[in-house]
C-alpha positions as CSV (number, residue, x, y, z in Angstrom):
1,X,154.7,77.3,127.2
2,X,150.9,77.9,125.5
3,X,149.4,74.7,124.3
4,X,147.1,75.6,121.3
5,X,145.0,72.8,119.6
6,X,143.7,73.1,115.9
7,X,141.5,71.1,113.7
8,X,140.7,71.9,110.2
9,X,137.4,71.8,110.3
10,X,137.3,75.1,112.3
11,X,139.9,76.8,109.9
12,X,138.7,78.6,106.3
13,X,139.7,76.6,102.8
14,X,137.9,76.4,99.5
15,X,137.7,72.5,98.9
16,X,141.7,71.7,100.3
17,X,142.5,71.3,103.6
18,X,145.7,71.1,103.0
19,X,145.8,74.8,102.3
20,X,143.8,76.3,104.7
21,X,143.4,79.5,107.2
22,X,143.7,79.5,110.7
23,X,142.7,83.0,112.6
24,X,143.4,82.9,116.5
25,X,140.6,84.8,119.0
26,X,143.6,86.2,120.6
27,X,146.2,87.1,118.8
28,X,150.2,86.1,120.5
29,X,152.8,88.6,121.2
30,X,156.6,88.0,121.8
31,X,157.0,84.4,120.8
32,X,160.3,82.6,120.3
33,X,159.7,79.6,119.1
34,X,156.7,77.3,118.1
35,X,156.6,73.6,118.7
36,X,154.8,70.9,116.9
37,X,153.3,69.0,119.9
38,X,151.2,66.0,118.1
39,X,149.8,65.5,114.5
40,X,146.8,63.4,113.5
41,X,146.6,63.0,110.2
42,X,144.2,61.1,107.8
43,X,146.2,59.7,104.7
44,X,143.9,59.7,102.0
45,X,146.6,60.8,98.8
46,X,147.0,58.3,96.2
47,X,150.7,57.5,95.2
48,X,150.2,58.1,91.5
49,X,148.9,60.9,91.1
50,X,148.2,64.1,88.8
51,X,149.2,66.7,91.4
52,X,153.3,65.9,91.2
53,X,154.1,64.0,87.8
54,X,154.1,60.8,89.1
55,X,151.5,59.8,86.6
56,X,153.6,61.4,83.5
57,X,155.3,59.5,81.1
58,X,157.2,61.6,78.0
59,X,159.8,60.3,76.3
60,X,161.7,61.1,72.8
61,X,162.2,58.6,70.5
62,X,164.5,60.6,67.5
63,X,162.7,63.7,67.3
64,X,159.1,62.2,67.8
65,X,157.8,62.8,71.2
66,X,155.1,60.3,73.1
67,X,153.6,61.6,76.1
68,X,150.9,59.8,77.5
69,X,149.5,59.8,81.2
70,X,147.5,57.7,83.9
71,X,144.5,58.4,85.7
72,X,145.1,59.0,89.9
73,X,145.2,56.0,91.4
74,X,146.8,53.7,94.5
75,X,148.9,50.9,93.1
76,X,150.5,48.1,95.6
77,X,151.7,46.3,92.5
78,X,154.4,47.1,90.3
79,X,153.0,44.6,87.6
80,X,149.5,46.9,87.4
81,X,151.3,50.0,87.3
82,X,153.8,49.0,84.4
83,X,150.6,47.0,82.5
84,X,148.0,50.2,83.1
85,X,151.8,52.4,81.5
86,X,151.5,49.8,78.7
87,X,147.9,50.3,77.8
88,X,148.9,53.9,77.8
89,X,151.3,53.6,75.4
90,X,149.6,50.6,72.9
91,X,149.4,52.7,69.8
92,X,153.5,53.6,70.3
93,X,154.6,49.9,70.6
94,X,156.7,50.8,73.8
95,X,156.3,48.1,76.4
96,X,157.5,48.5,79.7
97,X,158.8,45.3,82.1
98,X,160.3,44.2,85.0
99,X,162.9,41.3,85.4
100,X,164.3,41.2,89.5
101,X,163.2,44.4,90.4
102,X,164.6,46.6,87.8
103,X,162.3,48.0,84.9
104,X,162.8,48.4,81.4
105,X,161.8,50.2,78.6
106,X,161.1,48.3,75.1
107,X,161.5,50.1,71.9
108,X,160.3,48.8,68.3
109,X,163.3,50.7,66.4
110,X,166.8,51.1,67.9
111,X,166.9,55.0,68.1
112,X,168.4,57.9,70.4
113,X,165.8,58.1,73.3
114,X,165.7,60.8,76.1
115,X,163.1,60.2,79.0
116,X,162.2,63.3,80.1
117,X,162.1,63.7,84.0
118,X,158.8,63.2,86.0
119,X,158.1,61.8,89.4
120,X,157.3,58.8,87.9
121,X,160.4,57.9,85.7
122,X,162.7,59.2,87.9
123,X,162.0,58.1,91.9
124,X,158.8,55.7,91.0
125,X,160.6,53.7,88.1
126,X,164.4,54.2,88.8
127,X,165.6,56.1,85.6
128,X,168.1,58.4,85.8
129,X,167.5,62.1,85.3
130,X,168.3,64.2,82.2
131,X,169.4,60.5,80.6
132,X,169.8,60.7,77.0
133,X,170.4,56.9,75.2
134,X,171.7,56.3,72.1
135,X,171.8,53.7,69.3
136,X,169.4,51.6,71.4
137,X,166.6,49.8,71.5
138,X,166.3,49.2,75.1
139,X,166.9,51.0,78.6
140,X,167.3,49.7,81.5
141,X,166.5,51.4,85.1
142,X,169.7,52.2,87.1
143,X,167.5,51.8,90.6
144,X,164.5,49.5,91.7
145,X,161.7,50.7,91.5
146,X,159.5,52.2,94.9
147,X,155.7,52.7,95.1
148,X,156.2,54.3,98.4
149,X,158.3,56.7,97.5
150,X,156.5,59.7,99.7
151,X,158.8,59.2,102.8
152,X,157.9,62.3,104.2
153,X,155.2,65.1,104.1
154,X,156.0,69.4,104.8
155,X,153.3,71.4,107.2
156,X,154.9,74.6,106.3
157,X,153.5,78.0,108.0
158,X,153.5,81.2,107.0
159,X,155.0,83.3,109.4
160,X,158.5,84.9,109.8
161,X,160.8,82.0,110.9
162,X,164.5,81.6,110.2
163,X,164.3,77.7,109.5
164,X,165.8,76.6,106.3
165,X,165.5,73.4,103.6
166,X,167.2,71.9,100.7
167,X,166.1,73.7,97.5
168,X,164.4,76.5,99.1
169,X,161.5,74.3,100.2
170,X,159.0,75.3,102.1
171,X,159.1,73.4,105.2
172,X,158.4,74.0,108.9
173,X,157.9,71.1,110.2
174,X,158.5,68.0,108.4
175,X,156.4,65.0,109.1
176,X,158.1,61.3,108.4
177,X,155.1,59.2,106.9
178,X,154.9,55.5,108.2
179,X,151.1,55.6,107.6
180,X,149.9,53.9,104.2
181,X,147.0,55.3,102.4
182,X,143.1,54.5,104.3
183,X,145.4,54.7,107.9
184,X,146.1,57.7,110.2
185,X,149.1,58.7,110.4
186,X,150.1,59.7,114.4
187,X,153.0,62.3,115.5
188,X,154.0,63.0,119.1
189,X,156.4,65.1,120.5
190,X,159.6,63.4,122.5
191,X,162.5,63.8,123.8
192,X,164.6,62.0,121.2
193,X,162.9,63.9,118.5
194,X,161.2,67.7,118.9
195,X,160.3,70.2,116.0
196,X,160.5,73.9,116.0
197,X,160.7,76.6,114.3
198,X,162.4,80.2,115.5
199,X,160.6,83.0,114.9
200,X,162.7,85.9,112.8
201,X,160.7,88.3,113.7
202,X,160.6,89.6,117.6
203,X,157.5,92.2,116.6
204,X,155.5,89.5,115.0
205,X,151.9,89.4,116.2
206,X,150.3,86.0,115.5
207,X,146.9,86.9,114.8
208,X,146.3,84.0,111.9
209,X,148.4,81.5,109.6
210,X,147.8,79.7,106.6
211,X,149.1,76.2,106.5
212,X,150.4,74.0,103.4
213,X,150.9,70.6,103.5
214,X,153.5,69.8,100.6
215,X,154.7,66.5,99.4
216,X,158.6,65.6,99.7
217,X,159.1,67.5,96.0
218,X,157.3,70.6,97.3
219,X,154.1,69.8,95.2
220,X,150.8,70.3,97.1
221,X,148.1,67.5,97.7
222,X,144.3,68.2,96.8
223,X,143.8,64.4,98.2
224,X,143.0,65.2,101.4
225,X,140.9,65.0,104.7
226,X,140.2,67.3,107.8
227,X,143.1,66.5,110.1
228,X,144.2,67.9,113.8
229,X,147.6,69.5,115.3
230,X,148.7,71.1,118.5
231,X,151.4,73.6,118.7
232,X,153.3,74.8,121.6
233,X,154.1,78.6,121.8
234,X,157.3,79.5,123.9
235,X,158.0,82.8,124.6
């Protein structure tokens, strides 16, 4: 087995590391499989964030619609997230609380309501999906709510494999996060656990790859900082 180390600095992107361009000085013939040997990775990505919905609120009160959104941004506290929501949504008179975990959503009229599905209603907040209410003033989350809801990050390749995902997503090797934001987040190869993907193609010359980092809904990231990986080729 061929050890190969990369960092990002050395690879080509425009601004994103997490979508970047690595091109090998000599290119690999005949490979099997590739293992993900180690990861170091930075964790810079805010949890609310622009780039996957969870800062999207839109919800339909009778047939008026009020969107509003928040600005990208780390929250540890449920209470500042659901008062910055409510400053979004002052002029609507919606309020949003919390009472033992589960949030709520406050209405000034008792209407039919349908909360439209984002990141943030759904896996942030704890509201159902494609939940229509009627002849209510008031909904009530069905799950508690979670701030750290990005369990896992995808490092997907581009190169002929025959691995597969849920949903058609694109994942290679799929990296458990147990780092918080500001820490780096460490992944070794080990017995009990190994990564890799089988190559589809046996006439497939690696000569470069482009590599994605997506979060666990397939959105990318454009929070990010250089990072460093080593794969092992097996022939």
């Amino acid at each position: 087995m061929d050890i190969l180390h990369f960092d990002t600095i050395d690879s080509t992107y425009n601004k994103n590391c997490y979508n970047t361009l690595f091109r090998l000085f000599n290119p690999l013939r005949n490979i099997k499989n590739i293992y993900l040997k180690s990861l170091e990775m930075p964790i810079t990505f805010d949890n609310i964030r622009s780039d996957n919905t969870s800062n999207v609120i839109s919800l339909k009160v009778n047939n008026n619609v009020i969107n509003a959104s928040l600005s990208t941004k780390n929250y540890t506290n449920i209470n500042t997230l659901l008062s910055d929501i409510n400053a979004a949504l002052v002029a609507s008179n919606i309020t949003f609380t919390i009472v033992d975990g589960i949030v709520s959503i406050n209405f000034p009229i008792i209407a039919t309501i349908k909360i439209e599905n984002s990141v943030l209603m759904n896996y942030v907040l704890g509201f159902p999906k494609d939940a229509t209410f009627t002849s209510t003033n008031k909904i009530t989350a069905t799950n508690n709510y979670n701030l750290n809801y990005d369990n896992y990050l995808s490092l997907y390749l581009d190169i002929p494999s025959s691995n597969n995902a849920s949903s058609n997503k694109k994942i290679s090797f799929k990296i458990p996060l147990n780092a918080l934001e500001n820490m780096v987040f460490y992944l070794g190869d080990n017995s009990t656990f190994s990564q890799s993907i089988k190559m589809s193609d046996p006439n497939f010359v690696l000569a470069q790859f482009q590599i994605t980092v997506y979060d666990r809904f397939g959105y990318t990231i454009s929070q990010c900082l250089d990072y460093t990986f080593t794969l092992g080729i097996e022939y």
